[in-house]
Biopython code that builds the backbone (N, CA, C, O; Angstrom):
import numpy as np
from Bio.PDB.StructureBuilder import StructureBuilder

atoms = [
    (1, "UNK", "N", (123.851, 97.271, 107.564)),
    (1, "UNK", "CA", (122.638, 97.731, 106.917)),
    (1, "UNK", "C", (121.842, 98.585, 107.902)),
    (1, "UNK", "O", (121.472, 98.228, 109.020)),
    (2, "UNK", "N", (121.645, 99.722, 107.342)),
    (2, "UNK", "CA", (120.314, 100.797, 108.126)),
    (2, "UNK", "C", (119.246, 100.479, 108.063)),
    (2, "UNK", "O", (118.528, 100.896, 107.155)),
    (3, "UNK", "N", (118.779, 99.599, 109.056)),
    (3, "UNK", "CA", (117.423, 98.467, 109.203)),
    (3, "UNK", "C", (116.060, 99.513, 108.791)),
    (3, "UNK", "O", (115.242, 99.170, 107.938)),
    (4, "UNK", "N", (115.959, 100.954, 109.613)),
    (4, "UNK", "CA", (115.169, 101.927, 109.299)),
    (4, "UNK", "C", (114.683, 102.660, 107.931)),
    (4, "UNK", "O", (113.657, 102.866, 107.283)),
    (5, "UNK", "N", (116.606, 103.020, 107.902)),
    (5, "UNK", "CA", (116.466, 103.298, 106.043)),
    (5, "UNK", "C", (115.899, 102.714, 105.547)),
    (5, "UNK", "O", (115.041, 103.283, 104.872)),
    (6, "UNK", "N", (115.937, 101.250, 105.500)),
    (6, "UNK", "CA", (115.936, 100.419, 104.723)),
    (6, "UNK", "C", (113.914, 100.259, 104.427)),
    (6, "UNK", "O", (113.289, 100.023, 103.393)),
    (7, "UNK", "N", (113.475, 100.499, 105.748)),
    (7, "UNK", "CA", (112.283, 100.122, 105.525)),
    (7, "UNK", "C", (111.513, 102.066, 105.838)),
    (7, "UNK", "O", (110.515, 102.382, 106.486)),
    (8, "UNK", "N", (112.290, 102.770, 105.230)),
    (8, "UNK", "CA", (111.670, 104.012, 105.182)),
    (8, "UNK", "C", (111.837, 104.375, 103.477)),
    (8, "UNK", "O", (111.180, 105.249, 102.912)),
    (9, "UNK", "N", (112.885, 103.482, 102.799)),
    (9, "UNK", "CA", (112.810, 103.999, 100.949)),
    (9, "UNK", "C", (111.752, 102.773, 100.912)),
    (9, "UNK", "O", (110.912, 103.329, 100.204)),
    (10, "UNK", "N", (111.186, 101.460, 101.183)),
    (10, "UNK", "CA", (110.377, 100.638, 100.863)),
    (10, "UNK", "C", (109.077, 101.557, 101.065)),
    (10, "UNK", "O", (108.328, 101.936, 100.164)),
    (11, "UNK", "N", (108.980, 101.796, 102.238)),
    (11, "UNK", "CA", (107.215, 102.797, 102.454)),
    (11, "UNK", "C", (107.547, 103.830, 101.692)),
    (11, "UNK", "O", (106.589, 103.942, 100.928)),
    (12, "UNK", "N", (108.303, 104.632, 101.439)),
    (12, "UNK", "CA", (108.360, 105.761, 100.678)),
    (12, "UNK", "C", (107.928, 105.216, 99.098)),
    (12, "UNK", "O", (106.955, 105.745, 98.560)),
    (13, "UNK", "N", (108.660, 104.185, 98.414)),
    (13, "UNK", "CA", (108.493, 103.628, 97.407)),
    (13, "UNK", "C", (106.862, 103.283, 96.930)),
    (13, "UNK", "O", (106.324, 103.110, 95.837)),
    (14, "UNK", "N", (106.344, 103.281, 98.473)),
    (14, "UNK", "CA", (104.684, 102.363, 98.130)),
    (14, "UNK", "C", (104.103, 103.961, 98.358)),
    (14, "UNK", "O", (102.911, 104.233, 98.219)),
    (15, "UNK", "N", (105.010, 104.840, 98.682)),
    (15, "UNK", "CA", (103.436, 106.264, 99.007)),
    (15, "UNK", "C", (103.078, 105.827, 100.304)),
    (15, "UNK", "O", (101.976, 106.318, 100.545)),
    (16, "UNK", "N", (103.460, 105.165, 101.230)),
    (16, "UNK", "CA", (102.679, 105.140, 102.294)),
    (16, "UNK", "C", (103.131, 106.264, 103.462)),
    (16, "UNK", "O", (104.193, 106.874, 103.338)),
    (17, "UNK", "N", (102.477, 106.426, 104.297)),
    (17, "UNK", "CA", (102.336, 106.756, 105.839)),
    (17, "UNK", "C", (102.923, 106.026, 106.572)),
    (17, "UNK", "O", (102.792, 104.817, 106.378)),
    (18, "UNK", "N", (103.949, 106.591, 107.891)),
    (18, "UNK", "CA", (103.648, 105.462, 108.622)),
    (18, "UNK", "C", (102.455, 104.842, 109.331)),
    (18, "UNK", "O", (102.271, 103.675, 109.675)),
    (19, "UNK", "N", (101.632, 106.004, 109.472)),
    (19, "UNK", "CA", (100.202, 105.393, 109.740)),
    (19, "UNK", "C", (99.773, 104.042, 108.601)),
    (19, "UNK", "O", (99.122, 103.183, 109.197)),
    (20, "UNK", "N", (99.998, 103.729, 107.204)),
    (20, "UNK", "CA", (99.559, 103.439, 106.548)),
    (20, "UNK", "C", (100.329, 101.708, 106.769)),
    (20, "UNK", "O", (99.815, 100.600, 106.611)),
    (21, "UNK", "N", (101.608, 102.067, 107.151)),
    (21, "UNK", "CA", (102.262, 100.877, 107.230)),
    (21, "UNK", "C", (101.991, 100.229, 108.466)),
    (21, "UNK", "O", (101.852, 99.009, 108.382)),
    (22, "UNK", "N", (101.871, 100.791, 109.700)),
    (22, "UNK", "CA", (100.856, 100.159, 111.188)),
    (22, "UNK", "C", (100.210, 99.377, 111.123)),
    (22, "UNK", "O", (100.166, 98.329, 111.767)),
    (23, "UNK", "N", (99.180, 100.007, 109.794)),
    (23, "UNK", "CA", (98.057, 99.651, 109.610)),
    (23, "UNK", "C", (97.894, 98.391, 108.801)),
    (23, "UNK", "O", (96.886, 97.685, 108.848)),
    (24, "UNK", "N", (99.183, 98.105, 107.896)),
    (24, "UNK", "CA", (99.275, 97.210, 106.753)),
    (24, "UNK", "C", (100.168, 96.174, 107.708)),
    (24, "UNK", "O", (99.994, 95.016, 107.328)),
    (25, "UNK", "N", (100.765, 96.239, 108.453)),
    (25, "UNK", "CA", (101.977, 95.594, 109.226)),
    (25, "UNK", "C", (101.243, 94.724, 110.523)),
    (25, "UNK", "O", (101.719, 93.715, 111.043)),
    (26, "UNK", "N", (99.940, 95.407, 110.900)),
    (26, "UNK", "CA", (99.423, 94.751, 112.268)),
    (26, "UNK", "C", (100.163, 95.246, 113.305)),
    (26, "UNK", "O", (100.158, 94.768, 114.439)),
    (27, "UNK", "N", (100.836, 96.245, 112.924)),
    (27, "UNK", "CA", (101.542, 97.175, 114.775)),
    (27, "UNK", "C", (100.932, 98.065, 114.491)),
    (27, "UNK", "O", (100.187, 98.345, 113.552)),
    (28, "UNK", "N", (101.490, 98.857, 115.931)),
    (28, "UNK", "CA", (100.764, 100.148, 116.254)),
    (28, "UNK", "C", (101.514, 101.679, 115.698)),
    (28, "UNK", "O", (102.724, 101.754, 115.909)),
    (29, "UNK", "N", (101.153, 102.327, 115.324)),
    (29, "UNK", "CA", (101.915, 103.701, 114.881)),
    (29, "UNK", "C", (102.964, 103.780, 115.984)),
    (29, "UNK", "O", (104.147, 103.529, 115.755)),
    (30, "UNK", "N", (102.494, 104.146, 117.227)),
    (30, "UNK", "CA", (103.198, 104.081, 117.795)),
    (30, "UNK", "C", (104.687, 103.328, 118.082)),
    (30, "UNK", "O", (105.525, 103.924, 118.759)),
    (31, "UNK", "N", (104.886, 102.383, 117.693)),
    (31, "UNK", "CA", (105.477, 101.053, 118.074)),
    (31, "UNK", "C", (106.486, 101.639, 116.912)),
    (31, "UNK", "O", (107.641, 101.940, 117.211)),
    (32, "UNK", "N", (106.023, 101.775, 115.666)),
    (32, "UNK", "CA", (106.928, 102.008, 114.495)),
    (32, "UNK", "C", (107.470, 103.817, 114.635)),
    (32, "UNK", "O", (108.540, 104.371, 114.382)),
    (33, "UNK", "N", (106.463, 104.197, 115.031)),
    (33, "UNK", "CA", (107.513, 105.749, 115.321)),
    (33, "UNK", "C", (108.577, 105.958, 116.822)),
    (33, "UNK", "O", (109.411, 106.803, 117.146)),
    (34, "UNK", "N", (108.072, 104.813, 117.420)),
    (34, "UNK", "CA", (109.344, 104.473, 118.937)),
    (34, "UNK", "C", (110.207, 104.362, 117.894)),
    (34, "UNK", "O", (110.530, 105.474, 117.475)),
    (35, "UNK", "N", (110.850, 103.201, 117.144)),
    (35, "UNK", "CA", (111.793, 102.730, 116.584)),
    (35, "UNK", "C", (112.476, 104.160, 115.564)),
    (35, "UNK", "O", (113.502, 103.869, 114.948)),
    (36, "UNK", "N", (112.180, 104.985, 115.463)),
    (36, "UNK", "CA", (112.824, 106.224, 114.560)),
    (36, "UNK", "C", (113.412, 107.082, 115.734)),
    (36, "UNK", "O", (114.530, 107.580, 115.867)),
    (37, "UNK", "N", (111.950, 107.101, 116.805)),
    (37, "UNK", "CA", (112.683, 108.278, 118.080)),
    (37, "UNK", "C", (113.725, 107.424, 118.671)),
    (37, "UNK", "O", (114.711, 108.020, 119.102)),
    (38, "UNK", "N", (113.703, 106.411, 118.753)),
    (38, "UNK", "CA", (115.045, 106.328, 119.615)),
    (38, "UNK", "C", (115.801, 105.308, 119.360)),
    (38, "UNK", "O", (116.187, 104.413, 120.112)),
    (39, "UNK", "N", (116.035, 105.530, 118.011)),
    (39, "UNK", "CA", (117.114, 105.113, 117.313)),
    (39, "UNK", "C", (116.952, 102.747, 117.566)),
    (39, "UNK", "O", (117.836, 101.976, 117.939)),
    (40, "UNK", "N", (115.990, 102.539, 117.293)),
    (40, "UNK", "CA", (115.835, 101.009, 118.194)),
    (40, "UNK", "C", (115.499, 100.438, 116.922)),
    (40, "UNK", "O", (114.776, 100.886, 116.032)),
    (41, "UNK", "N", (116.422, 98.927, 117.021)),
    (41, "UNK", "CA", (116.080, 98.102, 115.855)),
    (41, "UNK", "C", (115.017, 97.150, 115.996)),
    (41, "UNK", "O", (115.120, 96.256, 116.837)),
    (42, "UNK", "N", (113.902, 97.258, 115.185)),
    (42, "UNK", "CA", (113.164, 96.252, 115.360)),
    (42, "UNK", "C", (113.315, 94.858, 115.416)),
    (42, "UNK", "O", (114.301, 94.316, 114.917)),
    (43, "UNK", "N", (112.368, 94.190, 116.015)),
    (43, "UNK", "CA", (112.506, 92.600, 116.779)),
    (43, "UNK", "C", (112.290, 91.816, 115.499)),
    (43, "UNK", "O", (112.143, 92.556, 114.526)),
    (44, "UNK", "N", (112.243, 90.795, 115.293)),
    (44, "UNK", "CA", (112.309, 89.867, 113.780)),
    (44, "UNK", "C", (111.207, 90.000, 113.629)),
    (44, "UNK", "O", (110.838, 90.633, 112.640)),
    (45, "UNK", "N", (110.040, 89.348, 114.734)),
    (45, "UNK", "CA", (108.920, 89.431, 114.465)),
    (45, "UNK", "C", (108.049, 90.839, 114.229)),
    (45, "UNK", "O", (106.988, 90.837, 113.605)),
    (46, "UNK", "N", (108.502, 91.760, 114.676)),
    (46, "UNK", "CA", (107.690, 93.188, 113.925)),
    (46, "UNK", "C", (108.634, 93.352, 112.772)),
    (46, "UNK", "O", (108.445, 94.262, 111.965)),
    (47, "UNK", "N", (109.455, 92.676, 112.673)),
    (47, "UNK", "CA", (110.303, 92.684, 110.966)),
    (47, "UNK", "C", (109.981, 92.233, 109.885)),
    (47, "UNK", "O", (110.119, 92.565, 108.708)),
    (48, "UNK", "N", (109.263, 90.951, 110.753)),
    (48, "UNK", "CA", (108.185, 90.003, 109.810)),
    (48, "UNK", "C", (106.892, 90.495, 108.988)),
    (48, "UNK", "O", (106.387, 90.519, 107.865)),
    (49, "UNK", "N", (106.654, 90.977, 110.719)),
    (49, "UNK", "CA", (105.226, 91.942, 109.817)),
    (49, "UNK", "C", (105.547, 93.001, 108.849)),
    (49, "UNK", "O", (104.698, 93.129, 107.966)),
    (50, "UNK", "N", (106.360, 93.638, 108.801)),
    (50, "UNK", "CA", (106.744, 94.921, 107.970)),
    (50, "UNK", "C", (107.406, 94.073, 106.556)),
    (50, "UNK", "O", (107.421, 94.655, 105.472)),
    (51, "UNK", "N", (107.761, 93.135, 106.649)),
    (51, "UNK", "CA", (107.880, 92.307, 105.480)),
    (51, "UNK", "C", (106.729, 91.976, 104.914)),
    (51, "UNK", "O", (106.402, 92.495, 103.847)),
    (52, "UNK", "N", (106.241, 91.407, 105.307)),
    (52, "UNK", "CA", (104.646, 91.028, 105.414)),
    (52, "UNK", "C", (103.689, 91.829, 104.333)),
    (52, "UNK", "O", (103.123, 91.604, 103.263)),
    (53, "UNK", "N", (103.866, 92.935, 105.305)),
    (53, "UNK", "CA", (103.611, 94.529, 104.472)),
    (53, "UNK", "C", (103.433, 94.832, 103.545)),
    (53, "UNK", "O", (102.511, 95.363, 102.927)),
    (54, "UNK", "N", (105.008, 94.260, 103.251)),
    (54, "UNK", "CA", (105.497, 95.035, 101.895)),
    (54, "UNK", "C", (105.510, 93.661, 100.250)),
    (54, "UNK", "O", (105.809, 93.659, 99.056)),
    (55, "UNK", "N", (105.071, 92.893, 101.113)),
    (55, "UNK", "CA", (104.950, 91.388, 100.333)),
    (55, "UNK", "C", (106.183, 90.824, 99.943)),
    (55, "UNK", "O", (106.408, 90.207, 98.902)),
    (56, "UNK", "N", (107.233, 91.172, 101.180)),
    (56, "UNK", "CA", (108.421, 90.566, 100.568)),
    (56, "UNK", "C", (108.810, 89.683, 101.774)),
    (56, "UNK", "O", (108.074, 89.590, 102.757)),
    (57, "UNK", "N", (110.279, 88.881, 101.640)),
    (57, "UNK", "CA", (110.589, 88.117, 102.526)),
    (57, "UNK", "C", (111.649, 88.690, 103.255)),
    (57, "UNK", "O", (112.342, 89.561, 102.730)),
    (58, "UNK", "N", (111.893, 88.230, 104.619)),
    (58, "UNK", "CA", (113.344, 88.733, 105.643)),
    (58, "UNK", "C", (114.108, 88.808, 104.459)),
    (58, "UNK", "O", (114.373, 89.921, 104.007)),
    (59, "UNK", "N", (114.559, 87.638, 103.810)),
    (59, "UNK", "CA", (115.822, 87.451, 103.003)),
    (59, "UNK", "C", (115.757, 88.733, 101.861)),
    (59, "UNK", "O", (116.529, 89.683, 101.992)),
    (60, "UNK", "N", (114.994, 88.692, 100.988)),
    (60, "UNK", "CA", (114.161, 90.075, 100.458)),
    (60, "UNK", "C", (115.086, 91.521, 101.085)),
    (60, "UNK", "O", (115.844, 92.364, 100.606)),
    (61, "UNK", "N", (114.667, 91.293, 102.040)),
    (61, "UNK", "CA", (114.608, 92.845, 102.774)),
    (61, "UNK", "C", (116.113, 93.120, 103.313)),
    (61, "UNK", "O", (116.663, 94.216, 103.429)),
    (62, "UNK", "N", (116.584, 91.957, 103.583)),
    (62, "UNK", "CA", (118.198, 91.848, 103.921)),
    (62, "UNK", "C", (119.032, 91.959, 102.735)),
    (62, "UNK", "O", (120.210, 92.307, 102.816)),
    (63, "UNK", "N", (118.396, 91.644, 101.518)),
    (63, "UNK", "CA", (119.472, 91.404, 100.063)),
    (63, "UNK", "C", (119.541, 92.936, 99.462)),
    (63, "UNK", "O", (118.635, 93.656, 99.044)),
    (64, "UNK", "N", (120.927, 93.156, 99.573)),
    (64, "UNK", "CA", (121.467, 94.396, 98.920)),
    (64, "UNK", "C", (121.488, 94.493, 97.346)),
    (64, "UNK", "O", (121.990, 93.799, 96.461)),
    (65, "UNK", "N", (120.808, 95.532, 97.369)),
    (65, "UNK", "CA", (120.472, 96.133, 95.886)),
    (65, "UNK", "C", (121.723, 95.457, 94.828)),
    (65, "UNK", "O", (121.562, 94.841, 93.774)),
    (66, "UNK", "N", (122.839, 95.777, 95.445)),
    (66, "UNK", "CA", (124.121, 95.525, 94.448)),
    (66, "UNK", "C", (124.014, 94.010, 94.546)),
    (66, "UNK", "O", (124.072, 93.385, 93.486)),
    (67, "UNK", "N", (123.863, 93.335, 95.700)),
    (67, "UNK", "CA", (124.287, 91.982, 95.426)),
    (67, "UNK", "C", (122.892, 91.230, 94.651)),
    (67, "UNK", "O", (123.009, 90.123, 94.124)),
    (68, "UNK", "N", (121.740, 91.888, 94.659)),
    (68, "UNK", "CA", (120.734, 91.297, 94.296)),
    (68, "UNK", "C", (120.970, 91.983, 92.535)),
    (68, "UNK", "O", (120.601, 91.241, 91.625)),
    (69, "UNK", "N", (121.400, 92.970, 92.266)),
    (69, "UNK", "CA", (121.619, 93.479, 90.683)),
    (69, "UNK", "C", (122.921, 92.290, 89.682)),
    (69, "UNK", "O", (123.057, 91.968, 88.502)),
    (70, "UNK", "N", (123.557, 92.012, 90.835)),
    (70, "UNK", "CA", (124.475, 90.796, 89.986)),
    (70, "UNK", "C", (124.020, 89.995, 89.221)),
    (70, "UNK", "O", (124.379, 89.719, 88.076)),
    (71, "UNK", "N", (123.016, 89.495, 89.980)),
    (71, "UNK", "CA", (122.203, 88.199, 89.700)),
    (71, "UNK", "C", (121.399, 88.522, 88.450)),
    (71, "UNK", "O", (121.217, 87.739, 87.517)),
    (72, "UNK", "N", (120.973, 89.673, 88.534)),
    (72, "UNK", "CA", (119.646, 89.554, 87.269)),
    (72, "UNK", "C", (120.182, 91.353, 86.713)),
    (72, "UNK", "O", (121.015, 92.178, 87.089)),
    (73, "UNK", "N", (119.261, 91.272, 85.776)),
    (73, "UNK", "CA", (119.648, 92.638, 85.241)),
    (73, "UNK", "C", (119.142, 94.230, 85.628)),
    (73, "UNK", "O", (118.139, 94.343, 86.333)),
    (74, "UNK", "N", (119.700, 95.187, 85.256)),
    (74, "UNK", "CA", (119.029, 96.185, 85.727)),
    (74, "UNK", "C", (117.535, 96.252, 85.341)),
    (74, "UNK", "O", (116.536, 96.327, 86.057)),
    (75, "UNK", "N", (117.638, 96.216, 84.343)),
    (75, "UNK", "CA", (115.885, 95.981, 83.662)),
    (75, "UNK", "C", (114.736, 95.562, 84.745)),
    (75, "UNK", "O", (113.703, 96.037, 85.218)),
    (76, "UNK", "N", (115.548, 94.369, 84.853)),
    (76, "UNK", "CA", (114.464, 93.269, 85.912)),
    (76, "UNK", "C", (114.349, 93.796, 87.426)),
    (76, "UNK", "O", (113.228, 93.776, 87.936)),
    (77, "UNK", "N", (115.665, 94.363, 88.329)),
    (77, "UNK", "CA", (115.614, 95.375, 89.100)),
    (77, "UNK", "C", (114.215, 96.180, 89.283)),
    (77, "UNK", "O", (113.187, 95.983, 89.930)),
    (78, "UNK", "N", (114.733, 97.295, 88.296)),
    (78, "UNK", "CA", (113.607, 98.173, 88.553)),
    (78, "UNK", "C", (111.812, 97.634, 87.812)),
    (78, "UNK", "O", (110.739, 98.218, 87.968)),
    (79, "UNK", "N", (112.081, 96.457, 87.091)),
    (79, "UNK", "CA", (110.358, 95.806, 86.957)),
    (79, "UNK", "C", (110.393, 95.289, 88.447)),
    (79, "UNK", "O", (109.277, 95.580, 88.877)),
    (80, "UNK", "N", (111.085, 94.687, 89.430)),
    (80, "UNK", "CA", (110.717, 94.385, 90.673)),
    (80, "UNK", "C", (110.345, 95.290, 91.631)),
    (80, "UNK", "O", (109.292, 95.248, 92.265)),
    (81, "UNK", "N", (111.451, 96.333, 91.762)),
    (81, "UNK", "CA", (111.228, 97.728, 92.348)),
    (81, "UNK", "C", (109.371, 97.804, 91.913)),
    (81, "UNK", "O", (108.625, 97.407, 92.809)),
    (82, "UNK", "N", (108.821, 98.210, 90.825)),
    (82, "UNK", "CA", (107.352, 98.463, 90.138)),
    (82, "UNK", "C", (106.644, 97.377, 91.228)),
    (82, "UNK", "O", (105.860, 97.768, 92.093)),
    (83, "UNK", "N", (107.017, 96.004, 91.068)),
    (83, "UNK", "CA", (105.963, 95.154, 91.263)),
    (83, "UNK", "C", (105.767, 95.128, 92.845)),
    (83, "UNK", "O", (104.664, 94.742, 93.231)),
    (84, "UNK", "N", (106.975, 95.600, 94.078)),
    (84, "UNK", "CA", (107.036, 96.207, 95.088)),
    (84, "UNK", "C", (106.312, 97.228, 95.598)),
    (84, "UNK", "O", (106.156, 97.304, 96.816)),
    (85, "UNK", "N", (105.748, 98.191, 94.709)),
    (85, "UNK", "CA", (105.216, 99.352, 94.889)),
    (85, "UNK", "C", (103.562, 98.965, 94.849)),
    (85, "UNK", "O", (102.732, 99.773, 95.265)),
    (86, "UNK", "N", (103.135, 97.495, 94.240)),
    (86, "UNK", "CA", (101.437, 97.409, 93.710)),
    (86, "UNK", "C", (101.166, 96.969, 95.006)),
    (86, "UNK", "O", (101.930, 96.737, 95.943)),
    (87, "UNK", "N", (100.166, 96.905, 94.924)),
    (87, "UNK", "CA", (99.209, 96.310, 96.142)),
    (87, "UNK", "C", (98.765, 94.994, 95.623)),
    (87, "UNK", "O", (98.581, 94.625, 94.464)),
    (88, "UNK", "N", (98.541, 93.909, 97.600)),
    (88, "UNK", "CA", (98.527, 92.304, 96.676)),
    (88, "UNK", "C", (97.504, 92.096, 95.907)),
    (88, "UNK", "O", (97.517, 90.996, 95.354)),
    (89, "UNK", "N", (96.175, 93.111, 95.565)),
    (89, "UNK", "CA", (95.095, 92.979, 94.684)),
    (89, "UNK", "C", (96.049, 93.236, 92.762)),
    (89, "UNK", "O", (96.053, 92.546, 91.742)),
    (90, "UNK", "N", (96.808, 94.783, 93.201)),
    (90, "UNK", "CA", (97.109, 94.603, 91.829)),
    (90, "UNK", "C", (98.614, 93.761, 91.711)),
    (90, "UNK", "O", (99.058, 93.443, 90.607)),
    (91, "UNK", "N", (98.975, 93.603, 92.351)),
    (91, "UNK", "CA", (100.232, 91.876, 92.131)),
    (91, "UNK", "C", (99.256, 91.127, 91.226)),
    (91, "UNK", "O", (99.152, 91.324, 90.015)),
    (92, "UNK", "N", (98.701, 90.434, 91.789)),
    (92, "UNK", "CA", (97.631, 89.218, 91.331)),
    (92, "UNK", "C", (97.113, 89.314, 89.775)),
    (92, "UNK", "O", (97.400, 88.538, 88.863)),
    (93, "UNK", "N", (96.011, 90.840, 89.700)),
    (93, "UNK", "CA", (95.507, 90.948, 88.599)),
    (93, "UNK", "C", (96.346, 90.834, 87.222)),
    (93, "UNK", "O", (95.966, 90.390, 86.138)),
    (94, "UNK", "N", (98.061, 91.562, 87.723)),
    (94, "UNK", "CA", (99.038, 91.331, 86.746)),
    (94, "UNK", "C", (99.987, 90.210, 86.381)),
    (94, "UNK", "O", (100.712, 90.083, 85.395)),
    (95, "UNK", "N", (99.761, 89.295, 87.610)),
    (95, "UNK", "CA", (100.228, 88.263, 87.583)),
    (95, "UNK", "C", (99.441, 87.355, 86.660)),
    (95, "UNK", "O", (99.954, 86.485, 85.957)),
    (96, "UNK", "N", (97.945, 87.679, 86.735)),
    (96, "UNK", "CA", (96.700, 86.642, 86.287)),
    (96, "UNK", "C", (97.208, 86.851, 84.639)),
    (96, "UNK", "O", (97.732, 85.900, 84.060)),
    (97, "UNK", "N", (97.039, 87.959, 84.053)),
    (97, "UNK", "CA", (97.161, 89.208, 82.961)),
    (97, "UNK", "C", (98.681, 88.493, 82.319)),
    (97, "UNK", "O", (98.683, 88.231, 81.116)),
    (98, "UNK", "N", (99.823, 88.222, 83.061)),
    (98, "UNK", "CA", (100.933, 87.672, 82.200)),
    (98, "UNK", "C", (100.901, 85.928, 82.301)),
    (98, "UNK", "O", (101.639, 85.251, 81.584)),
    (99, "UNK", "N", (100.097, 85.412, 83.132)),
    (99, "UNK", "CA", (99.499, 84.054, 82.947)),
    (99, "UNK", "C", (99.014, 84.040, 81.397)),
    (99, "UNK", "O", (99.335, 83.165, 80.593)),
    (100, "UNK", "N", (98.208, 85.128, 81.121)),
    (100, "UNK", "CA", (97.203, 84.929, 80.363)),
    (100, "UNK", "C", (97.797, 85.180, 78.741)),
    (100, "UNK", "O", (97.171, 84.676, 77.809)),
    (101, "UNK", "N", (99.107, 86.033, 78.472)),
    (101, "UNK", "CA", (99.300, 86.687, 77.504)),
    (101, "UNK", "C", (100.452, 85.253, 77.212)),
    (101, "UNK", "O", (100.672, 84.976, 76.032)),
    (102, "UNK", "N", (101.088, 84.467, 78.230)),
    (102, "UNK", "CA", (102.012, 83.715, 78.103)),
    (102, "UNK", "C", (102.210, 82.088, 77.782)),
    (102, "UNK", "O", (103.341, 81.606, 77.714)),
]
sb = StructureBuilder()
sb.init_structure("model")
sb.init_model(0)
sb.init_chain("A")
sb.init_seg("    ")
for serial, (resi, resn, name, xyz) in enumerate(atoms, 1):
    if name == "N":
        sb.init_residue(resn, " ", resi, " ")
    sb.init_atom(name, np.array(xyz, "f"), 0.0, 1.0, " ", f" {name:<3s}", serial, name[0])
structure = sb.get_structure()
């Protein structure tokens, strides 16, 4: 797995910056643009935070699209992909919102 890729289609997915993800992650710009210049895999714990980030888990971030599409359907896929992209204010409000309709 392309540890970088991997967490450059996630920020791309949210619209962010890497400034934006530093900032959401608790590292430094810096720290996250070392890891592109010179090719360096991040440590678990700045992996954590960039999980963190993105409101998902290591396991999350390690599970391949294909092996995670087995399990559930494409449908549900890309409603996760969506719910990946909100911020944890709008997670919540829609979470509250299908509490409420259900």
């Amino acid at each position: 797995m392309d540890i970088l890729r991997k967490i450059t289609e996630l920020r791309l997915e949210k619209n962010w910056t890497e400034y934006e993800l530093a900032e959401r992650s608790e590292l430094t710009q810096s720290t996250i643009s070392s890891w592109y210049r010179k090719k360096l895999v991040p440590s678990i714990p700045s992996l954590e935070h960039i999980c963190n980030a993105f409101g998902i888990t290591l396991s999350q971030f390690f599970l391949e699209d294909e092996c995670f599409s087995e399990q559930i359907s494409q449908e549900q896929v890309e409603i996760l992909k969506c719910w990946n992209r909100l911020t944890k204010a709008q997670q919540k409000k829609l979470a509250d919102f299908l509490d409420s309709v259900l």
